[in-house]
C-alpha positions in Angstrom: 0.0 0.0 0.0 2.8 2.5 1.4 4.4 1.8 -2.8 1.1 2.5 -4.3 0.9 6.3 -2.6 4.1 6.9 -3.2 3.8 5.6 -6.8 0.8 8.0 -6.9 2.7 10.7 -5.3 5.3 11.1 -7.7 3.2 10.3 -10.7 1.1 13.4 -9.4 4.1 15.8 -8.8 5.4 14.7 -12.6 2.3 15.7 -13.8 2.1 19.1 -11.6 5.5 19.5 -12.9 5.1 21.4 -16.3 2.1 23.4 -14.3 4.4 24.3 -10.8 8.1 25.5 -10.8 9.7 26.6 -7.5 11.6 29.7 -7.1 14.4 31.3 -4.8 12.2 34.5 -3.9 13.3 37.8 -1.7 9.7 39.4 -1.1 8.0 39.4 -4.1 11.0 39.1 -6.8 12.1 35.9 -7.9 16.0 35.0 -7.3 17.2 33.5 -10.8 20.4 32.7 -10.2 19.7 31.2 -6.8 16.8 29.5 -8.0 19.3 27.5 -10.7 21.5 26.9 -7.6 19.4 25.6 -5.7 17.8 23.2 -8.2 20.3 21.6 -9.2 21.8 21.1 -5.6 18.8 19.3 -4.7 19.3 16.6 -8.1 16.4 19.0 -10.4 16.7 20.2 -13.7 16.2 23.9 -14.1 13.9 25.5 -17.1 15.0 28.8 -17.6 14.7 30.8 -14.3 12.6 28.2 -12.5 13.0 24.7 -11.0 9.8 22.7 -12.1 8.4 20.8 -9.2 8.4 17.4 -10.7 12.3 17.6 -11.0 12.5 18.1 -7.2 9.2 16.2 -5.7 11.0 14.3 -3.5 13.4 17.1 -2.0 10.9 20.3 -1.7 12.0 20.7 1.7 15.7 20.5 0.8 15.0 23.3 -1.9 13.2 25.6 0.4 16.3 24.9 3.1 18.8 25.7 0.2 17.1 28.8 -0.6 17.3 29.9 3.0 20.8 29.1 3.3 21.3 32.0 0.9 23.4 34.8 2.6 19.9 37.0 2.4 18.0 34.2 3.4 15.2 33.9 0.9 12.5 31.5 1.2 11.0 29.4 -1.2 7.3 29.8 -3.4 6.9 26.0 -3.5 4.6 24.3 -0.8 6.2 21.4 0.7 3.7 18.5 1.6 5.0 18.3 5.0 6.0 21.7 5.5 9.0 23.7 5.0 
């Protein structure tokens, strides 16, 4: 059972993936370069100047923490299914 959700869970954050891409963000401007940093520490592959969420389902948490670990300490737009 615990394979079939998270077989559904990824399936579900591949599809969301073209539709949600995560992003390094101080207030209300994205951080491009961070946001490229961050994706691919985490193993995602950026798209331009976002990190689609499908690349990263598994490590949402880890993005959001990389994007804090930023010297201005941005946070993350993604949700993380457990919380960030």
């Amino acid at each position: 059972m615990m394979k079939l959700r998270a077989f559904i869970f990824v399936f579900m954050m591949l599809m969301l993936g073209g539709a949600e891409a995560c992003k390094c963000m101080m207030g209300d401007t994205p951080m491009h370069v961070e946001t490229r940093y961050c994706c691919v520490e985490v193993g995602g592959f950026p798209r331009g100047h976002d990190c689609p969420a499908g690349t990263i389902s598994k490590h949402l948490s880890a993005f959001s923490d990389c994007c804090k670990s930023m010297e201005r300490g941005f946070k993350s737009d993604c949700r993380c299914p457990k919380g960030c």
